[in-house]
Backbone as JSON, one array per atom type, in Angstrom:
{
  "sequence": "XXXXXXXXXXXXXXXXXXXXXXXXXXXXXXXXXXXXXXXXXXXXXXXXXXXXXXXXXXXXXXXXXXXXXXXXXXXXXXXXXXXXXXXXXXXXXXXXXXXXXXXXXXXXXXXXXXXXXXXXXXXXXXXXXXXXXXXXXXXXXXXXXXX",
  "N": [[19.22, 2.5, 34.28], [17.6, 4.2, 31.14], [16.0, 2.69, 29.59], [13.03, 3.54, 27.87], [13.85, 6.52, 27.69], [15.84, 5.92, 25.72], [14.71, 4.85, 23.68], [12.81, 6.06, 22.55], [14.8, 7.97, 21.18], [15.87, 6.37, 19.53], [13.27, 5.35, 17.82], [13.07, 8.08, 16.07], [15.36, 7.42, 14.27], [14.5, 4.85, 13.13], [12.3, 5.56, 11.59], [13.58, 7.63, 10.08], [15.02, 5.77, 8.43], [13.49, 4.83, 7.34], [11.83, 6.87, 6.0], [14.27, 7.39, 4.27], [14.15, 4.76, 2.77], [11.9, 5.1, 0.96], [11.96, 7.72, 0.03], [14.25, 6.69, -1.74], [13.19, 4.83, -3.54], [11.01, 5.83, -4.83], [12.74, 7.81, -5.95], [14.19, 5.9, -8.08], [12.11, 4.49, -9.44], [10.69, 6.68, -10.91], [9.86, 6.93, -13.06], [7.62, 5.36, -13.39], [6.46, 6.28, -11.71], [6.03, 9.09, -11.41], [3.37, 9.97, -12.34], [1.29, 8.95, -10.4], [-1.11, 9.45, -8.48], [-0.3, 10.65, -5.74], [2.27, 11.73, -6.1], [2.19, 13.54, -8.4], [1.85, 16.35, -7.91], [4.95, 16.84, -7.23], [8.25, 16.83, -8.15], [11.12, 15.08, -10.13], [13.24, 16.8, -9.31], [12.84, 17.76, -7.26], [12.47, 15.59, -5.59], [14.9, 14.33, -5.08], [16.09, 16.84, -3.78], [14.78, 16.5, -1.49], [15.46, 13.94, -0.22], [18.69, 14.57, -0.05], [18.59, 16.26, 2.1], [17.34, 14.94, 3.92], [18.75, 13.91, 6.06], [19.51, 15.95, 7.94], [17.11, 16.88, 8.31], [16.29, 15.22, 9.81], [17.67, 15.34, 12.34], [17.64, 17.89, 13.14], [14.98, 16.9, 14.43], [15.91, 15.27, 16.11], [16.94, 15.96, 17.69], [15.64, 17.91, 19.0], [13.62, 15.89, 20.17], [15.15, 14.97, 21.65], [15.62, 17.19, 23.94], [12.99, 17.34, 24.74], [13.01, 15.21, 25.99], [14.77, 15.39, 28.07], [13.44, 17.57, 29.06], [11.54, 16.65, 30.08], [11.68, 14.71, 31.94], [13.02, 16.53, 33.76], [11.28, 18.22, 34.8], [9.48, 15.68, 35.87], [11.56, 14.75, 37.88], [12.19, 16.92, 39.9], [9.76, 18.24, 40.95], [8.14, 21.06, 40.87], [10.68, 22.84, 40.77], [12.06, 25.61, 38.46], [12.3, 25.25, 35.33], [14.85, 24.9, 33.28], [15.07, 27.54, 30.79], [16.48, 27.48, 28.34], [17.96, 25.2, 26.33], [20.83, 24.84, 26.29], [21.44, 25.19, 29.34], [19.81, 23.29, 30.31], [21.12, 20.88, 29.58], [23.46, 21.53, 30.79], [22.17, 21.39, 33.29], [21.02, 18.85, 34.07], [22.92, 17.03, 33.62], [24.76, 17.66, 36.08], [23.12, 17.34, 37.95], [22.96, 14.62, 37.86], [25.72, 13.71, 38.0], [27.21, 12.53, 35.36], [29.47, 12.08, 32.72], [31.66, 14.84, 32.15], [32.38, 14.5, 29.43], [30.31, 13.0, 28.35], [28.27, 14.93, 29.06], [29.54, 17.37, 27.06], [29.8, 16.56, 24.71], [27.0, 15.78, 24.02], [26.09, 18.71, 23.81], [28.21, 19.22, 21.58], [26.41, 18.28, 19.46], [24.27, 19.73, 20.02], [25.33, 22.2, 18.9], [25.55, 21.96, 16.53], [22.98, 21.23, 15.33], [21.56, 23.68, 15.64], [23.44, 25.04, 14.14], [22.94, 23.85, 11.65], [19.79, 24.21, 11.77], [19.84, 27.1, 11.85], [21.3, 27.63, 9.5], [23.66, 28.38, 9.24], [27.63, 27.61, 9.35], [29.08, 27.12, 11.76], [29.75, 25.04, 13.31], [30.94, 22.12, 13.84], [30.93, 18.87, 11.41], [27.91, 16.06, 11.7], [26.84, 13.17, 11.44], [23.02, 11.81, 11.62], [23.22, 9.38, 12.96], [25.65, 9.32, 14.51], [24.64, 11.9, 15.95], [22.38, 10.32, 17.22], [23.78, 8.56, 18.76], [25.65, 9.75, 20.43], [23.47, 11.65, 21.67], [21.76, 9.5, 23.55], [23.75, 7.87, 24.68], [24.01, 10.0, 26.81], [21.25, 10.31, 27.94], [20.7, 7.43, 28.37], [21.57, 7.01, 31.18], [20.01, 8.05, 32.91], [17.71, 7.94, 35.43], [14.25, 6.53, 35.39], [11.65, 8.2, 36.15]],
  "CA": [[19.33, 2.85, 32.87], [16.41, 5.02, 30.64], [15.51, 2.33, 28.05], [12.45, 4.7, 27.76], [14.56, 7.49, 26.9], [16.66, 5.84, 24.41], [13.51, 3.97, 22.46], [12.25, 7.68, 22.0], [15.33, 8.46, 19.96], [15.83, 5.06, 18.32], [12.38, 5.46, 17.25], [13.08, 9.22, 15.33], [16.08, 6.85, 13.59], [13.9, 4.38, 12.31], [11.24, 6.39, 10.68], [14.3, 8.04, 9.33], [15.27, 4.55, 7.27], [11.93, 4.52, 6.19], [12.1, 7.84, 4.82], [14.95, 7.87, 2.93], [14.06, 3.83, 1.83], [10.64, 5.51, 0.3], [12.31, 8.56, -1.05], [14.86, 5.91, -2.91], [12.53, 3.41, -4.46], [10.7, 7.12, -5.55], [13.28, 8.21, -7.29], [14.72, 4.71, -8.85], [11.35, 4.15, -10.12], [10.53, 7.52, -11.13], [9.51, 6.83, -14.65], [6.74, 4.58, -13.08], [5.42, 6.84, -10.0], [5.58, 10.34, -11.12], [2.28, 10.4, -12.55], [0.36, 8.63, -9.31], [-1.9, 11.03, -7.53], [0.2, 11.04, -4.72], [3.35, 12.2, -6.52], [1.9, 14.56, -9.15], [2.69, 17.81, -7.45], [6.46, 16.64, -7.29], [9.81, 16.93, -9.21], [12.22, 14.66, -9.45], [14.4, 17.2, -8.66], [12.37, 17.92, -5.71], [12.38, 14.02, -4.69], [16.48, 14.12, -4.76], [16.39, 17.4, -3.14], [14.34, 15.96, 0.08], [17.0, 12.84, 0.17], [19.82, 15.06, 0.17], [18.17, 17.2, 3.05], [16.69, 14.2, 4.98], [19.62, 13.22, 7.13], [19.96, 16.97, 8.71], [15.85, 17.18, 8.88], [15.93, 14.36, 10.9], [18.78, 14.93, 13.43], [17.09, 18.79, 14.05], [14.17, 16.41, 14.87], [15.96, 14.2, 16.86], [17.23, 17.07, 18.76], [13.64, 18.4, 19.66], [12.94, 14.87, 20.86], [16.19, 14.74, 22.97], [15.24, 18.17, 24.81], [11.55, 17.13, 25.37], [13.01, 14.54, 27.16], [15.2, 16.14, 29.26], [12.23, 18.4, 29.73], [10.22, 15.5, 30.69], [12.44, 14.39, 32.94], [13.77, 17.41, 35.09], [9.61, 17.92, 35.45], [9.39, 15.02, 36.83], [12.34, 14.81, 39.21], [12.2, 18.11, 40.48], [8.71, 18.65, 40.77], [7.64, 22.61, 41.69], [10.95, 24.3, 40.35], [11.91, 26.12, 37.41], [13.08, 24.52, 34.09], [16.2, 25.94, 32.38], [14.92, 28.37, 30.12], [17.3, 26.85, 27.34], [18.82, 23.98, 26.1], [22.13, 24.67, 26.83], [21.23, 25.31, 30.68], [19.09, 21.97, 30.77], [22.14, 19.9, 29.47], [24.61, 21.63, 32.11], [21.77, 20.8, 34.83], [20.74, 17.3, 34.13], [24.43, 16.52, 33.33], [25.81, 17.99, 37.05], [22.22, 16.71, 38.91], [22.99, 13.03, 37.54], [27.18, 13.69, 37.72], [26.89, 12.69, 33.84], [31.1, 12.34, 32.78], [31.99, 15.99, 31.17], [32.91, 14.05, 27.75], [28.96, 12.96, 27.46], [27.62, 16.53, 28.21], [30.32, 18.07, 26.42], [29.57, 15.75, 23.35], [25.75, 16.54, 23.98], [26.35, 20.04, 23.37], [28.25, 19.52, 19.98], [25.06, 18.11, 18.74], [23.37, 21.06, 20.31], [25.66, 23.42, 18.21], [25.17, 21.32, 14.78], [21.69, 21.51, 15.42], [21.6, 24.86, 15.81], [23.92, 25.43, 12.58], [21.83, 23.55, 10.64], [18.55, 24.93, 11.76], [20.05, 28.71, 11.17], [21.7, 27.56, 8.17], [25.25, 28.95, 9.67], [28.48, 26.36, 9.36], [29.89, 27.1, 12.83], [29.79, 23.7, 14.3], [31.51, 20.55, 13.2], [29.38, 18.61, 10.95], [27.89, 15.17, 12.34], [25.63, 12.26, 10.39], [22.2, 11.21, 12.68], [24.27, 7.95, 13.14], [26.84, 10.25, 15.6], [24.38, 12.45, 16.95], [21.68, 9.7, 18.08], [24.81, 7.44, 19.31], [25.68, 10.85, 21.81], [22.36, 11.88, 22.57], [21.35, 8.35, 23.77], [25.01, 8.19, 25.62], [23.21, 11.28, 27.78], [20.31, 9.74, 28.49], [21.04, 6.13, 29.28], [22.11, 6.85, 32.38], [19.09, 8.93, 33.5], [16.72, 6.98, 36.0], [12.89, 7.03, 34.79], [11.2, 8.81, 37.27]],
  "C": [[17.93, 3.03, 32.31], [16.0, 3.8, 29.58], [14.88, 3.45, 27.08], [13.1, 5.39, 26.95], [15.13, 7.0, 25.87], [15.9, 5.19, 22.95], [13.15, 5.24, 22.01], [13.22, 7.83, 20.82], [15.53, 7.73, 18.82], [14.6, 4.92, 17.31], [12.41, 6.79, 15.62], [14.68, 7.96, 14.28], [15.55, 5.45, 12.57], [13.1, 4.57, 11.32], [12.77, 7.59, 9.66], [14.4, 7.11, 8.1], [14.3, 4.56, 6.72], [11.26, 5.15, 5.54], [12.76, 7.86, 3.55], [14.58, 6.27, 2.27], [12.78, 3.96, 0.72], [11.17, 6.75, -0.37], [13.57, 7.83, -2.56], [14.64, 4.83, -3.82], [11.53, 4.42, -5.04], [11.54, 6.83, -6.26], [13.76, 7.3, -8.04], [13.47, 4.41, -9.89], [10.75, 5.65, -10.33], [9.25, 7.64, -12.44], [7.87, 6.28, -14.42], [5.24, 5.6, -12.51], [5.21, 7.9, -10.35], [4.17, 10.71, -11.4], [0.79, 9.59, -11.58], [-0.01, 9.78, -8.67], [-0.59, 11.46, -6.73], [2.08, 12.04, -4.98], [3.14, 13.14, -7.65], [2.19, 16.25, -9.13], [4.08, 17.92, -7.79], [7.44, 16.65, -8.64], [10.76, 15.81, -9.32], [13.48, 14.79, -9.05], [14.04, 17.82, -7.06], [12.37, 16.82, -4.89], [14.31, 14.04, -4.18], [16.62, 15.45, -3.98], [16.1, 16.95, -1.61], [15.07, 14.88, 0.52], [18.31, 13.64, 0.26], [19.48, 15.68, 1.99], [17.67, 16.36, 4.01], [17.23, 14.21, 6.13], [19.71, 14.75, 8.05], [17.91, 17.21, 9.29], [16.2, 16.33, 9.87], [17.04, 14.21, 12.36], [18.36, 16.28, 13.9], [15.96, 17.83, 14.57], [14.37, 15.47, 16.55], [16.63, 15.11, 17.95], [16.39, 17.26, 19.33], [13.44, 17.34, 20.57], [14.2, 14.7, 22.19], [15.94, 15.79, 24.07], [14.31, 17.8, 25.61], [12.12, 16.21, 26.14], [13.39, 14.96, 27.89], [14.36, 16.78, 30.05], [11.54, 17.65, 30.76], [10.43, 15.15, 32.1], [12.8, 15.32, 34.19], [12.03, 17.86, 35.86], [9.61, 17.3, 36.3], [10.46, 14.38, 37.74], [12.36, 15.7, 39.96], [10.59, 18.91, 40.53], [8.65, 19.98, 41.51], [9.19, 23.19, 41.03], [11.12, 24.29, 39.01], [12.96, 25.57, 36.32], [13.41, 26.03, 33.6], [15.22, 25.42, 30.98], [15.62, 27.75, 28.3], [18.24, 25.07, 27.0], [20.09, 23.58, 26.87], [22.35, 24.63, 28.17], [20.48, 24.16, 31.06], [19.68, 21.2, 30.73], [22.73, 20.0, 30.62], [24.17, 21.0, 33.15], [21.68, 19.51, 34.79], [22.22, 16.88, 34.32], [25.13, 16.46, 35.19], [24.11, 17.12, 38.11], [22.49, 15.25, 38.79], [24.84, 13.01, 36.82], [27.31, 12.62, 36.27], [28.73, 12.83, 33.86], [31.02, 13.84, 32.09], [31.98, 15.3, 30.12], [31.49, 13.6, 27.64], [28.69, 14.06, 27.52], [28.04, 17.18, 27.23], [30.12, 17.48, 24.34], [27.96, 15.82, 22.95], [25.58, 18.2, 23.34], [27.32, 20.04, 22.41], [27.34, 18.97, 19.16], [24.31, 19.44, 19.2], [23.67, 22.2, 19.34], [25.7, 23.23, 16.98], [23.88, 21.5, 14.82], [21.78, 22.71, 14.92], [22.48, 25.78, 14.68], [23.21, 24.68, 11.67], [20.21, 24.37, 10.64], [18.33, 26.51, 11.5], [20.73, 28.62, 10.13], [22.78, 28.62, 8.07], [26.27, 27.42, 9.66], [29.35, 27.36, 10.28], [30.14, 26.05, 13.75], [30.52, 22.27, 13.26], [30.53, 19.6, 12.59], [29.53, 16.78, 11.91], [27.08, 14.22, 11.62], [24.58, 11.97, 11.85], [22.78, 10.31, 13.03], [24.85, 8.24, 14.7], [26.4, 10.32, 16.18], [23.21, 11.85, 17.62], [23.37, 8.88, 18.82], [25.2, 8.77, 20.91], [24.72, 11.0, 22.58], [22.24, 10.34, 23.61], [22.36, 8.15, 24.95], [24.32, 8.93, 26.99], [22.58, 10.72, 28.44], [20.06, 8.65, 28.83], [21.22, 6.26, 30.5], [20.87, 7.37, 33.3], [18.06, 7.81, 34.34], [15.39, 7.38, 35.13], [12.47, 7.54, 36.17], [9.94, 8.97, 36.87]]
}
């Protein structure tokens, strides 16, 4: 089992909490903060817009970080050949090189396709909270040796 791998994503979920607990003690105290340097540029309809929008920034993020690993990984197990070109071809391989059940890849790749509707700002995928799609990803990659 990857600890490794799964501290990577647990990590993009913590710095999440500590986003939105700094964008919500912003805007609660509003009255206080807006005129600190550091918040002077800002709105506080721009502070509630970036809390509405956090939870989907941070799950394309946590996507990115789930790939790179994979990346990381098929690198270094397969040293000399050629990494799949795509996402969706790096899931299938890792998944069938490390017989992976169908129901985690298959659950890997509906985070792949929420991603991917969020980041083109299309609603063709089922929606998911970071909560879900670290609890899948992580699923994936537990199982992966470190190499």
């Amino acid at each position: 089992m990857s600890f490794r791998h799964v501290r990577q994503l647990t990590s993009i979920r913590e710095e999440f909490l500590a986003a939105r607990a700094a964008l919500a003690l912003a805007v609660e105290h509003w009255p206080a903060l807006h005129t600190t340097r550091q918040l002077q540029a800002q709105t506080l309809r721009m502070m509630r817009a970036a809390d509405t929008n956090l939870e989907m920034t941070y799950l394309v993020r946590a996507f990115a970080r789930f790939e790179a690993v994979l990346r990381d990984h098929w690198i270094a197990a397969r040293p000399g050949s050629r990494l799949p070109p795509r996402a969706e071809t790096l899931i299938n391989r890792v998944a069938s090189r490390h017989r992976l059940p169908a129901a985690i890849r298959d659950a890997a790749h509906r985070v792949r396709r929420y991603r991917n509707a969020v980041a083109h700002e299309t609603r063709n995928a089922l929606p998911m909270t970071l909560a879900e799609a670290l609890a899948t990803l992580n699923r994936f990659v537990a199982p992966l040796p470190d190499v």
